[in-house]
Every structure is written in structure tokens, then in C-alpha cells.
N, C-alpha and C positions, 0 to 999 in steps of 0.2 A: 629141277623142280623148285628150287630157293629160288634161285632167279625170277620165275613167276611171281611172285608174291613182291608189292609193291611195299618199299621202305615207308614206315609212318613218319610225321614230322619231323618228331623228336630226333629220328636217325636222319634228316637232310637239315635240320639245325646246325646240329653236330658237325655233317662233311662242311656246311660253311664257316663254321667258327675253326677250322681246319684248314680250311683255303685262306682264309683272314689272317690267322697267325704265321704262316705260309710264309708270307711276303716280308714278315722277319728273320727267315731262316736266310743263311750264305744262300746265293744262287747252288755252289756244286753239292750241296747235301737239301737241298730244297724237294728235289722227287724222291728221294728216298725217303725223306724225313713224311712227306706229306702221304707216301702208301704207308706208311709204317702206321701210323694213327690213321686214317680210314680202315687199313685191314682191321688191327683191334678195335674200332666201333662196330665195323661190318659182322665180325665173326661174334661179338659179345650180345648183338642181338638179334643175331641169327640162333645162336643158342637159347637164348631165352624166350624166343618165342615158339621154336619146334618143343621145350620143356612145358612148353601150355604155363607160366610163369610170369610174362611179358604182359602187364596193367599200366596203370597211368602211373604209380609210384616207381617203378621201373623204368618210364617214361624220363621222370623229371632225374633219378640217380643218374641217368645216360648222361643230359648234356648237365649234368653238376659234378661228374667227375671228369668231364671234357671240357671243361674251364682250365684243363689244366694245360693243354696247349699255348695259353698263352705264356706262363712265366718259363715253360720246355723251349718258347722259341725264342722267348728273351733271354733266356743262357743261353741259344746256340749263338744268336747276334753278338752276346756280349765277350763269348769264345774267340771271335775275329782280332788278327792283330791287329788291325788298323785301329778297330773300336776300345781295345786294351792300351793301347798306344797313347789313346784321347781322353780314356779315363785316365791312367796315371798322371797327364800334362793335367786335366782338369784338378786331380787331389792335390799337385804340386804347386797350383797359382796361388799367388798372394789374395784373388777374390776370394777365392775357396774357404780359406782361412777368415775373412771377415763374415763371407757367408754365412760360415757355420756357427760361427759366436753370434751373429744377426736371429740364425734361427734359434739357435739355445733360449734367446731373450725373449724371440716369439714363444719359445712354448710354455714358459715361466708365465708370461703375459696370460699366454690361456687356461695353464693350469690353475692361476692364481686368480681370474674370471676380471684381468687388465688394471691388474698393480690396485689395487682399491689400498693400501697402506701408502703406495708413492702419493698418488693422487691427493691422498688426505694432507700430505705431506706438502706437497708445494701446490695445492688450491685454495685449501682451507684456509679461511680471513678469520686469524688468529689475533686477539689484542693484545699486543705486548705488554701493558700493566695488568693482568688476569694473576694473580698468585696463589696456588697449592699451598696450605697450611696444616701440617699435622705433630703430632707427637711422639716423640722419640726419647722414651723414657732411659737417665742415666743408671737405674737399676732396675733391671730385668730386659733391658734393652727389647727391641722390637721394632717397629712401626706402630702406634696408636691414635684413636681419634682422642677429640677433645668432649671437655662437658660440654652440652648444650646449653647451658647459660654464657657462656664464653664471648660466643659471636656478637649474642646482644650489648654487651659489655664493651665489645671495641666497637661495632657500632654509633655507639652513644660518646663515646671519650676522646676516639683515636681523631687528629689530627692529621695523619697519613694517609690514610684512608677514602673513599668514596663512598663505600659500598662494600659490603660484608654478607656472606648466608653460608650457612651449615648444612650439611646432605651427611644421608646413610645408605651406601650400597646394600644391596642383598639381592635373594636370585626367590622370586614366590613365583606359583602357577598361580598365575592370572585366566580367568577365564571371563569372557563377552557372555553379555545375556541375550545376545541374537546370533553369533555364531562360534567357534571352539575355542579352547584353552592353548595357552602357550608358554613358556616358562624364560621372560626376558629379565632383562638388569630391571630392579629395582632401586627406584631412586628418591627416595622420601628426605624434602626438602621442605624448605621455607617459599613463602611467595617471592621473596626478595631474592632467591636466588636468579629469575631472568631477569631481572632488572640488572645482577650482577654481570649478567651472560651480556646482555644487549639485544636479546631477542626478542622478537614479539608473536606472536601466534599467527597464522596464516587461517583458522579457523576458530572463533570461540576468544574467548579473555581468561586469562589468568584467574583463577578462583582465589580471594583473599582469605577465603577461610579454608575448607574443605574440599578437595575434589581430584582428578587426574589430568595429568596433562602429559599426551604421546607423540612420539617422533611419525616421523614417516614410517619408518618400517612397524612399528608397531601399529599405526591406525591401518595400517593394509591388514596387518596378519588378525588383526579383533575385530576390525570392523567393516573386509574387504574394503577400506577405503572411500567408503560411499559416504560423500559431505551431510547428506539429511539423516545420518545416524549419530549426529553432534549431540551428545548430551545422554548416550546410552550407557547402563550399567555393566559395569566392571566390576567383578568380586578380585580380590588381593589377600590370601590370607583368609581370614574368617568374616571382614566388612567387605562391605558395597558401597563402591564409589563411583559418580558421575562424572562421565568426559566432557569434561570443559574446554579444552581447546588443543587443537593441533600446529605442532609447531614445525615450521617450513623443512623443504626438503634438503638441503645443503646445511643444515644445522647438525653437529656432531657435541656429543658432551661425554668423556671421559673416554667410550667406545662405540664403535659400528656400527655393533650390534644392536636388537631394536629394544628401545631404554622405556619405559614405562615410568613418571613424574606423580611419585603420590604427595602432594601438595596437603602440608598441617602448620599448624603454629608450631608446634612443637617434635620435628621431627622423630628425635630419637634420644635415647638418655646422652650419646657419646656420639660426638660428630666431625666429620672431615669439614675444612673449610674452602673457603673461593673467596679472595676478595679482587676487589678493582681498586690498582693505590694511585697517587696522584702523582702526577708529571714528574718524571725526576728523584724519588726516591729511592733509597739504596738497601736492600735486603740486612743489614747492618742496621740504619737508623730504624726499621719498621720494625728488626727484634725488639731490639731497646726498651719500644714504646710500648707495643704492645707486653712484653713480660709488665713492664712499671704499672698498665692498667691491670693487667691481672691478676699481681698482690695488693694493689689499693681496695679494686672495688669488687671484685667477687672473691680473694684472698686462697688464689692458686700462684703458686711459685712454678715459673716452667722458666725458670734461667738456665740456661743451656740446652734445654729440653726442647725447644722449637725447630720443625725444619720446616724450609719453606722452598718453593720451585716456581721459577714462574712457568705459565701453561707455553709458551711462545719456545723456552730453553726445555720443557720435557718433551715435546714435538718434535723440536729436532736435536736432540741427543746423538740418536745413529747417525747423523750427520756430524757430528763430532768427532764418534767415536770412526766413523769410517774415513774422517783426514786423519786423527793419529794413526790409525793404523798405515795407510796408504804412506804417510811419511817414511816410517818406523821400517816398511817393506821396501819401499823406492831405495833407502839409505843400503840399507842391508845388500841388497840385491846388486847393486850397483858398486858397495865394496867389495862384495867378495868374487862381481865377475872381474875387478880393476878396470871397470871403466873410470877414466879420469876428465875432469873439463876440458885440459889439454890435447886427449886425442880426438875432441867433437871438435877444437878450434884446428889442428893439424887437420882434418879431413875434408877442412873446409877450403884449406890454403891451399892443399894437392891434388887434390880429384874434383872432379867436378861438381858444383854448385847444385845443378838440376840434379843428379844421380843421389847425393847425400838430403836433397830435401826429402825427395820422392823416399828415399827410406826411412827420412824419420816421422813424416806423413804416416807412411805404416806402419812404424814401429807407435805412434803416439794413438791412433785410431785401435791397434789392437788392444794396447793399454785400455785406451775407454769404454771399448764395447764390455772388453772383460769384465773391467772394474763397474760397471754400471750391473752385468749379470751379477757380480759377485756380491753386491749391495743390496740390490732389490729382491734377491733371495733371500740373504739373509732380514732384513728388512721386513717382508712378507711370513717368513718363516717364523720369527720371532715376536712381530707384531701384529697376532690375527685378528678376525673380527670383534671378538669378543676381551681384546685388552683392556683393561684398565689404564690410561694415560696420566696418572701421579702418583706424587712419591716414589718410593721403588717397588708400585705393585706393577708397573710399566716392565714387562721382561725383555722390550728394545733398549731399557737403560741399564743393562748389568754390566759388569764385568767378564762377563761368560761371554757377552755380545762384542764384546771390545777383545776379545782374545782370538772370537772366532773369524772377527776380521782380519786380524793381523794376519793370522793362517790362510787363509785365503787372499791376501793380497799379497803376501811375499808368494804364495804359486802363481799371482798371475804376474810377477814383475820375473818370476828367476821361469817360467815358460816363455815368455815373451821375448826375452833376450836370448835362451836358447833355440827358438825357433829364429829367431830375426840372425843369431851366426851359422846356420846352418840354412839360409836362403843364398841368393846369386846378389852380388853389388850391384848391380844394371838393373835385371827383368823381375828380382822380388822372386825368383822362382826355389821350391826347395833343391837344393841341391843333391845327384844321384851319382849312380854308378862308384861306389866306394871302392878305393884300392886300398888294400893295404905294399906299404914301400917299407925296404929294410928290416934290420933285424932287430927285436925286443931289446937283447943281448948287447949289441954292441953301442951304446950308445956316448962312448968317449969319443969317436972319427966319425963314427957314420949316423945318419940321421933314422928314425923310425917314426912312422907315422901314419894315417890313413889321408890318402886324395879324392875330393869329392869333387865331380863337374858339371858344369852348368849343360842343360839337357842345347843350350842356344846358343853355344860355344863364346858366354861371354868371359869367359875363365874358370883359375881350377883354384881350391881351397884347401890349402895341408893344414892336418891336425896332428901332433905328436901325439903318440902314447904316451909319452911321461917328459909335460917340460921342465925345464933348470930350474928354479927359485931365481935364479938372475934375471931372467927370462919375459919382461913383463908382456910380450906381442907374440907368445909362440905359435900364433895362428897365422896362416902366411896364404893372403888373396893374391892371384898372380892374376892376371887382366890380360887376354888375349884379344890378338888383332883379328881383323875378317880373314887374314890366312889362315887359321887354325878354324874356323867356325866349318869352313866344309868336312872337318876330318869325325865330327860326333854329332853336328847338332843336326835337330830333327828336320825330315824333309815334309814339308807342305807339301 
């Protein structure tokens, strides 16, 4: 009487995504495997329909837990030796291993939505005389800005100098009067501070007296972005001010993030500075000068108190600090494996030319991939959207950042050389099948060690368990001829 009763859809969905995945099963377990899943769809609603139970939700459960055929038949595929065989050759190649540092970098890439801190980093048209100027007082120590009369002061005196303006960070809910509120960098400066920058507005002019001036992301996020809303109010705080102009899209000033330009004569009681200095001078002669104007003519002593960064060297700091470390790891790494110059020039005199290039092609390529992931994480990690780029409110210029490179670059120099002696001299391939030879015990006569071999029979690699101090090569590559290749390596 079931047999009457015609299967609905959802139950001939099912037997096809069953015949589909089928054709990944071994042929000799393929009919079994495939009654085995028709009977339990068969008999599951055959039951639920004689139950009076069997709706459209019932329906859609069927083939959403008969999705499961498909990874059921991609383990019985993946069960075959052949295919076990091809996977371990695949985990054992030397692409494998570039591969996998290739995608590590991809996913960095995307989680980090394509390196926006690298970018900034080597696109960014950065002017080398740009200089960071702030306060660094010899009692109570800290970071501090300066008075606000200051900059007028060198302005007007300094001889070093171009150009000069003062800014005050802070973070206020800014809210548009045509559409929402949003909480960016606050940047309340002088008008002369883009004159300082070199920029010009791509919408609107510089307000001489009173008004705002926003990056890209901030005219997107207040003003959706729509040019014929130049000129609309913005509250800051408890005033209202007028957007006077938009300043282009590749323009970045201290962070990412979107900055908001509250433009006064008078920014702030206490101000960070920016100046632009003239060809050729030397962070030495512009202290000097600048202390000597600031006890003559507004009668502030900051002798020893000045620190100063140009914006070009706080930019690329982690760049800095990521060759001391790389150095500091390369040395290390390379003394304590005792590799010495002499056995890269010996390897070059005895074996062959193409075999030693071909390895250190891959031993220098895994270096870089590593070293590029190991950078632009930390890099990204340390300098996000919303940094700060001077003095040391910049947290890619610490010493935290410079520690955490070093650690991370001696793993990738003492992994890389560990992986690169336990590959094949020839094929780059990891080396398998471990024996262990001898005994622990005796190791006055007899030798003890583990033999690793090339799956391609290009040779076999002893490791001791415990070498001499004498000893500086205890690792011992033997290089086999096409006679021994038929006794292990694998058949195509």
C-alpha cells in the first residue's frame, strides 16, 4: 500500500543529491553506500507521512539534513589510498608551504579590509620637511602641547622655518543639520595649517576666519557626500559651524579615521605644532633657534624641553623598527643553528649550482612571505584606523612594537631553517618515513640517531639524538643514485 502513494519532490530531490554525491564514493562501496542513504530518506518519510506529520516544514528538514551526503562522500573519497597517498605528497611540497603563507597574507588582507595602514605607508606623498613639534616637560615628564602664542612667535622670527600652525585633537559629537551625528577626530587649527600641509580643497576654500573644513570620510558620513550641500551646518560642541570646504580624497592628516577641521584664529589655550622647514636643516639647528625665539620674545624657556619628529620618519618608524628586529633575528638564528659563510661557499664548490640555488630561492621566498605576514600584522594590528601619527601618541612607534617584532622574526628565521633541514636537497620535499638507528646508550662506538627519506628516493638524512660539541655537521645528507629510487619512492 506505501508503494502506491507517489514520493513528493522534496523525497526525489533528496534520491538525486544521493546519486550526485554517489559518484564520489570508491566504486566497491558506491551500492551499498547509495541503498544505505535512499533507504533512510525512504523509510524517514514514509514515517512521517503515515504519522499525518509530513507539511512543507518537514519538507525543507528532508533535503537540509540530506546535504549531508555530500561531506559523507567526501570522507569516503578522501579514505582511499591512492587519494591519502596525494594528499600527504600535496602537505609535503615545498608549494604547499608557500601556499599556505600566500594565504595566511590573503586572509590578513581581508580581514584587515587590504592593508589600509601598508597602503598608507608606501602611497602616501609625504613631505619630507613636515616636522611634529611638542613638549616634553623635564619635570613631571609626559608628552605636552605648547601655548598658543608660540607658533605666532616662530612664525614671525624663525629663520628655519617656512611655515608654521598649531592644532588641538579632541573627539566631540558632531552632528549635520540635514542628516545624523557622528563622533570623529576633532581638529581645531589655524587657517595656515593647509598652507602648512600643501593642500587645497577639492570643494569650497579655506575659511580665513571661522568655519569647518572635512576629509572625505567625514563629508560622506555628515553630508552623504552630496557637493550642493557645501556650506551646511554643523553643530561641534555647543556652536554651529559652516562647511566651507572639502579637502580631496588621498589626503590623510595625523589618522584614517574621518577628521573633522574646526578652523579659528585662535585654536586652543595649548597646542601641538606642524611646521614646514627649509631645505637642509637639521633638527639640532631648529632647536636652538626656536628655544632662543621663545625666551626673547614671548619669555618661555623650553631648553631641553622641545621634541621634535619629522612626519616622513613617524611614518615609517615600523619600518625601522621591523630591520632592527629582522637583523637582531637573522644573527641569532643563524648562530645558534651554526650556519657559517663557509658552508654556503663549500656547498657551492661540491654539489651542484642549480640544486643549492633552487634551495635558497626557497629558503629566501619563505623568509619574505613570512616576514611580510609577520610586518603587516603587526603593522595593522598596532597602527589602526583611528591612530594618532606623532610624537609617541603613534602606538606603531613604541618599544612594545619593536620587541614584538623581534619575537616574531626570530620565529620566522629559527622555523624556516628548521623546515628547510628537514626537506629533500633535490625535490624541496618534507622529508618522511623516520627510523630510528641505534642505541641511546651507547654512544662511545656506536652511532644513534633518527633516518628520514626522500618519499623520490633522492636520499636519506641522519639526525643524532645527541651530537659531540666537536661535532659542528652532525647532520649527515647521503644522496642516492637512480638505483636505490625504485626501492621507496613513489609510483605514478
Amino acid at each position: 500500500m506505501s508503494g502506491a502513494v507517489k514520493p513528493p519532490r522534496s523525497v526525489r530531490v533528496c534520491n538525486l543529491m544521493v546519486r550526485v554525491a554517489a559518484q564520489l564514493v570508491p566504486a566497491a562501496q558506491r551500492d551499498d553506500w547509495r541503498r544505505e542513504w535512499l533507504a533512510e530518506i525512504w523509510h524517514r518519510w514514509q514515517f512521517l507521512f503515515y504519522a499525518g506529520v509530513w507539511d512543507h516544514r518537514q519538507s525543507w528538514a528532508l533535503m537540509r539534513n540530506c546535504l549531508g551526503v555530500f561531506p559523507d562522500a567526501i570522507w569516503h573519497f578522501a579514505l582511499q589510498d591512492p587519494v591519502q597517498e596525494r594528499i600527504r605528497g600535496w602537505a609535503r611540497s615545498p608549494w604547499t608551504c608557500l601556499g599556505a603563507l600566500a594565504g595566511a597574507l590573503a586572509v590578513v588582507a581581508l580581514a584587515t579590509g587590504g592593508f589600509p595602514a601598508m597602503r598608507q605607508l608606501v602611497s602616501l606623498p609625504v613631505n619630507d620637511r613636515l616636522v611634529f613639534i611638542w613638549l616634553h616637560p623635564t619635570a613631571g615628564g609626559g608628552d605636552k602641547e605648547l601655548p598658543a602664542d608660540v607658533p605666532a612667535a616662530w612664525a614671525a622670527h624663525s629663520k628655519l622655518l617656512e611655515s608654521v600652525a598649531g592644532f588641538h585633537i579632541s573627539r566631540q559629537q558632531t552632528v549635520s543639520s540635514r542628516f545624523g551625528s557622528a563622533r570623529p577626530l576633532v581638529i581645531a587649527t589655524e587657517p595656515v595649517l593647509f598652507q602648512v600641509l600643501g593642500v587645497r580643497p577639492v570643494l569650497g576654500a579655506i575659511p580665513s576666519e571661522s568655519g569647518v573644513v572635512l576629509d572625505q570620510s567625514a563629508w560622506k558620513t555628515l553630508c552623504h557626500g552630496n557637493p550642493r550641500l557645501l556650506g551646511c551646518q554643523v553643530v561641534l560642541g555647543k556652536r554651529v559651524y559652516r562647511v566651507a570646504a572639502i579637502l580631496p580624497s588621498d589626503f590623510y592628516f595625523l589618522t584614517r579615521h574621518s577628521s573633522v577641521f574646526m578652523v579659528n584664529r585662535w585654536p586652543a589655550d595649548r597646542v601641538n605644532i606642524i611646521a614646514r622647514v627649509k631645505p637642509g636643516v637639521s633638527i639640532e639647528r631648529l632647536d636652538g633657534e626656536l628655544v632662543r625665539i621663545s625666551e626673547d620674545t614671548v619669555y618661555y624657556f623650553f631648553k631641553g624641553q622641545l621634541r621634535m619628529s619629522f612626519v616622513k620618519q613617524a611614518l615609517l618608524t615600523p619600518v625601522y623598527l621591523f630591520a632592527i628586529a629582522l637583523g637582531v633575528a637573522g644573527f641569532l638564528c643563524f648562530w645558534a643553528a651554526h650556519i657559517r659563510l663557509r658552508h654556503i661557499f663549500v656547498a657551492f664548490r661540491t654539489v651542484s649550482r642549480r640544486a643549492v640555488a633552487r634551495r635558497a630561492a626557497f629558503f629566501s621566498l619563505k623568509v619574505v612571505l613570512a616576514s611580510m605576514l609577520t610586518f603587516a600584522a603587526g603593522l595593522e594590528w598596532s597602527r589602526p584606523q583611528s591612530a594618532v601619527l606623532f610624537s609617541s601618541r603613534d602606538p606603531a612607534s613604541g618599544p612594545f612594537l619593536l620587541w614584538l617584532y623581534i619575537l616574531m622574526a626570530m620565529a620566522v628565521f629559527f622555523w624556516a631553517v628548521a623546515d628547510q633541514r628537514a626537506r629533500c636537497r633535490v625535490c624541496l620535499r618534507l622529508l618522511c618515513f623516520p627510523v630510528r638507528i641505534g642505541c641511546p646508550g651507547c654512544l662511545l662506538l656506536d652511532w644513534s640517531g633518527t633516518e628520514l627519506l626522500c618519499t623520490e628516493g633522492h636520499g636519506v638524512l641522519h639526525v643524532p639524538h645527541l651530537a659531540p660539541s666537536w661535532d659542528e655537521e652532525s647532520e649527515r645528507w647521503i644522496s642516492l643514485d637512480e638505483s636505490w629510487k625504485g626501492l621507496f619512492a613513489q609510483t605514478k
